[in-house]
Biotite code that builds the C-alpha atoms (Angstrom):
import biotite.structure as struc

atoms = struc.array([
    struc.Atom([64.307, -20.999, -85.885], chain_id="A", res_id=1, res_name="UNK", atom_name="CA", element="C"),
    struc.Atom([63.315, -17.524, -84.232], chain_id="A", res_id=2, res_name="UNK", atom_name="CA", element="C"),
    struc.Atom([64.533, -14.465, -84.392], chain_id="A", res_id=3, res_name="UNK", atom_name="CA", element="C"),
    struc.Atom([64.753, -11.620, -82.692], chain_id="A", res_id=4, res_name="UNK", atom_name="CA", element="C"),
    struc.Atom([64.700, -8.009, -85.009], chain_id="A", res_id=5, res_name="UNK", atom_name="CA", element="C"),
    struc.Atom([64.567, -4.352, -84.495], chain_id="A", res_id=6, res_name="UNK", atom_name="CA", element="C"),
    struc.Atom([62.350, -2.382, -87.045], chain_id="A", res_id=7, res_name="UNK", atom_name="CA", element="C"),
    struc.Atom([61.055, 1.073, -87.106], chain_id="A", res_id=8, res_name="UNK", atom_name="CA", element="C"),
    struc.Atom([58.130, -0.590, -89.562], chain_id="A", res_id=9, res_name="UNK", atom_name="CA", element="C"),
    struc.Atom([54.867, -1.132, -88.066], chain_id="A", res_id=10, res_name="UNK", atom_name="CA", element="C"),
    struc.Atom([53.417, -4.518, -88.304], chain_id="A", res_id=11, res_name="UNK", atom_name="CA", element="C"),
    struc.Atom([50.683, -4.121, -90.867], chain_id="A", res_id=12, res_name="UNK", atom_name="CA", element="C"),
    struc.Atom([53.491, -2.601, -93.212], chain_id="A", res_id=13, res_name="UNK", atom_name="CA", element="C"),
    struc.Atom([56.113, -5.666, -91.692], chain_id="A", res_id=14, res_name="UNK", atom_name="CA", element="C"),
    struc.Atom([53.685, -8.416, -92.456], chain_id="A", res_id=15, res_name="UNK", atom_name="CA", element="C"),
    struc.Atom([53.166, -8.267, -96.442], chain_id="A", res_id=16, res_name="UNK", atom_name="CA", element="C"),
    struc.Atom([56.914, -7.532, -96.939], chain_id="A", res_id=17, res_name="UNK", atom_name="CA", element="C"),
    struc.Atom([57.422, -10.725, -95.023], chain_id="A", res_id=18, res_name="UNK", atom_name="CA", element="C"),
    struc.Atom([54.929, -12.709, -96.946], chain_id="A", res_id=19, res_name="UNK", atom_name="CA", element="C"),
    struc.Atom([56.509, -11.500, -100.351], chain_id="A", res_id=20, res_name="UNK", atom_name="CA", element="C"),
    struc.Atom([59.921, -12.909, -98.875], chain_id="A", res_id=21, res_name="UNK", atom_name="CA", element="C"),
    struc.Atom([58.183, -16.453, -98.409], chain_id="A", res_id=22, res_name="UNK", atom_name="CA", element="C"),
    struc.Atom([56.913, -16.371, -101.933], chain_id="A", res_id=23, res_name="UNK", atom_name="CA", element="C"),
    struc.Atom([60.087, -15.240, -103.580], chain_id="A", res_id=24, res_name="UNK", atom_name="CA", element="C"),
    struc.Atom([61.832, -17.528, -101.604], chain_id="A", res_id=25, res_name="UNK", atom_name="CA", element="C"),
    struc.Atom([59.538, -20.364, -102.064], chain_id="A", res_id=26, res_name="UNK", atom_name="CA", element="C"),
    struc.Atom([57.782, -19.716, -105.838], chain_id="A", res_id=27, res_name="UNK", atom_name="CA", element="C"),
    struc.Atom([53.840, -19.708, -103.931], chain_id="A", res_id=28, res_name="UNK", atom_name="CA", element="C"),
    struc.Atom([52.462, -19.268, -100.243], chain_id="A", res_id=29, res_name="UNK", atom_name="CA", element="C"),
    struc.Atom([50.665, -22.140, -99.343], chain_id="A", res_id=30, res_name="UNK", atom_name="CA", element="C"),
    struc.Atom([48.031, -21.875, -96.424], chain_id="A", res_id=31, res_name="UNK", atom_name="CA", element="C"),
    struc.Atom([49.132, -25.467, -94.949], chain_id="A", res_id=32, res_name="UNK", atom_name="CA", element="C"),
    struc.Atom([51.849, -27.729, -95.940], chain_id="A", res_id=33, res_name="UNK", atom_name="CA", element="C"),
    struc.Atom([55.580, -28.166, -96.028], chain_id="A", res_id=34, res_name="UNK", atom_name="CA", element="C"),
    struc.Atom([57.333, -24.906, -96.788], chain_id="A", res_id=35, res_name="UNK", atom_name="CA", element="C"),
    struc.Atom([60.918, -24.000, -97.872], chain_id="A", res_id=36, res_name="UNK", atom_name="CA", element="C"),
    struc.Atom([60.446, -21.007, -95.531], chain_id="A", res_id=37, res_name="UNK", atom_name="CA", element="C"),
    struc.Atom([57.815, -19.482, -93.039], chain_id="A", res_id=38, res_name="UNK", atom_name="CA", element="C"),
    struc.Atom([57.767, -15.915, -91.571], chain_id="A", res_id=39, res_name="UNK", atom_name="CA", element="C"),
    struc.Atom([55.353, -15.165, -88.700], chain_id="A", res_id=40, res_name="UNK", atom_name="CA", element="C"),
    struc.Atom([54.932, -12.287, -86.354], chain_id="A", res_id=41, res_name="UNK", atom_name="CA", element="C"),
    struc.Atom([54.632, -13.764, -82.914], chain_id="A", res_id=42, res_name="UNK", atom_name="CA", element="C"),
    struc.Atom([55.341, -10.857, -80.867], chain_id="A", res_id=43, res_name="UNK", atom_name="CA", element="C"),
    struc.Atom([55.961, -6.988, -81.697], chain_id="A", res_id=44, res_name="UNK", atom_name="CA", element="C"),
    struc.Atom([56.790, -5.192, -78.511], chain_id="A", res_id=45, res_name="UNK", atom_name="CA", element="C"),
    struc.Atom([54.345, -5.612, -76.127], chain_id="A", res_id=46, res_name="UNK", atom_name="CA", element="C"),
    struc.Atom([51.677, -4.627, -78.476], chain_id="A", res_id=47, res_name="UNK", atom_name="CA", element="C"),
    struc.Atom([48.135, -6.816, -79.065], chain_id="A", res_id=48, res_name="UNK", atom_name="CA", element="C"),
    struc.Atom([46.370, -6.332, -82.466], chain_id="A", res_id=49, res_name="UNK", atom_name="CA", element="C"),
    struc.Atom([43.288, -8.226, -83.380], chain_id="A", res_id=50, res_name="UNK", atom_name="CA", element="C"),
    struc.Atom([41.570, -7.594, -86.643], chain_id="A", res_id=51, res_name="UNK", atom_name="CA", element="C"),
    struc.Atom([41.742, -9.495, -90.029], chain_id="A", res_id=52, res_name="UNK", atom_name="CA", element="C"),
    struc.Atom([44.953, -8.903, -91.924], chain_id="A", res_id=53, res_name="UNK", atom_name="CA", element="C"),
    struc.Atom([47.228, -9.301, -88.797], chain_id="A", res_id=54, res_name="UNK", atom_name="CA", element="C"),
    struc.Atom([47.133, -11.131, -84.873], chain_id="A", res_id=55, res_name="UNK", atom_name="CA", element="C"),
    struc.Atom([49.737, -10.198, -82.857], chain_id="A", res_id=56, res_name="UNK", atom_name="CA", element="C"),
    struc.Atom([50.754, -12.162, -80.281], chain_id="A", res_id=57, res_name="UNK", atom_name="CA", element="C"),
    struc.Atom([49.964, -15.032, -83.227], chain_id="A", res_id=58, res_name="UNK", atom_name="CA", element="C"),
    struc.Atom([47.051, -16.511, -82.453], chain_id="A", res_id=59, res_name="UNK", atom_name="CA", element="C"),
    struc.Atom([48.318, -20.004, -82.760], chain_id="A", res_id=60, res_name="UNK", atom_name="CA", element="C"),
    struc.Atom([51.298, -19.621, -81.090], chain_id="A", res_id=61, res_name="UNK", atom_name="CA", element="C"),
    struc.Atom([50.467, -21.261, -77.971], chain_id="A", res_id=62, res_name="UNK", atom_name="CA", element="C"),
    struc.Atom([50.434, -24.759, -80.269], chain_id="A", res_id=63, res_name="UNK", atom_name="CA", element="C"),
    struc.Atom([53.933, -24.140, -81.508], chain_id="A", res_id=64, res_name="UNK", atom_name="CA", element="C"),
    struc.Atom([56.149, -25.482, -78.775], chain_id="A", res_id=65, res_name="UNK", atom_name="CA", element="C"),
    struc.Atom([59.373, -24.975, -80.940], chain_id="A", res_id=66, res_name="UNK", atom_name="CA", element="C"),
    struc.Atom([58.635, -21.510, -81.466], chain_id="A", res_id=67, res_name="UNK", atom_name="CA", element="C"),
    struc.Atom([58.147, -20.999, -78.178], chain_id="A", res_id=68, res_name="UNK", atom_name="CA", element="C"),
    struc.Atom([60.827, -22.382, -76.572], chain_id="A", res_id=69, res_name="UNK", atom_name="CA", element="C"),
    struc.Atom([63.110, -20.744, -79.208], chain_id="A", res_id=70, res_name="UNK", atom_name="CA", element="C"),
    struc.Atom([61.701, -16.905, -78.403], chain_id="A", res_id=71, res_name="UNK", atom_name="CA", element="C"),
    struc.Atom([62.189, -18.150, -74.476], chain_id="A", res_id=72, res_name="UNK", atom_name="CA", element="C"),
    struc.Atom([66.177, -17.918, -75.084], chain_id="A", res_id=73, res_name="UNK", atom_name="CA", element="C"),
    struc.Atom([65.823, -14.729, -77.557], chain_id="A", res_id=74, res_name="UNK", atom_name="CA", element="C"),
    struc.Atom([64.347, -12.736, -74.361], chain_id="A", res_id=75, res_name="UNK", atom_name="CA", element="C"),
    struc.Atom([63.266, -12.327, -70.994], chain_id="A", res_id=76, res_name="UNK", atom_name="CA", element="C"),
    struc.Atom([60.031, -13.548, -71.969], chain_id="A", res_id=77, res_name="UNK", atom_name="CA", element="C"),
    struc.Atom([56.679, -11.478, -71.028], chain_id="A", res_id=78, res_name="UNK", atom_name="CA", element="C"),
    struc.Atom([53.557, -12.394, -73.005], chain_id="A", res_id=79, res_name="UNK", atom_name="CA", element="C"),
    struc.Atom([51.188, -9.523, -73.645], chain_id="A", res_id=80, res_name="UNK", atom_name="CA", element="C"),
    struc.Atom([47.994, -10.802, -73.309], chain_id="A", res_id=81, res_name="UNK", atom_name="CA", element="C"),
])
């Protein structure tokens, strides 16, 4: 699933309050693996951010056709990069 959100957080504040969602939700993160739920960041605005905490557009996204092809109906799709 994808999803489309409006926030007035910033994404280094976004991504650890999505991360403690996935491990309340799920009783541990795992790095690989079957999950009960996973929360990414693909896009934020047209914005690119590179450093170690946090990649935005997500880095790996390009190998995730079923992400992709769900954020293709969420928006008129422009990649950043």
């Amino acid at each position: 699933m994808a999803v489309k959100a409006e926030t007035n957080i910033n994404p280094s504040e976004l991504l650890p309050i999505l991360k403690t969602i996935e491990k309340e939700m799920d009783g541990r993160r795992r790095a690989l693996g079957p999950r009960l739920i996973d929360l990414d960041l693909l896009f934020y605005d047209d914005l690119v951010i590179s450093c170690d905490e946090l990649a935005i557009p997500h880095p790996l996204l390009h190998k995730r056709d079923s992400c992709c092809f769900r954020w293709l109906r969420l928006r008129e799709f422009v990649h950043p990069v």
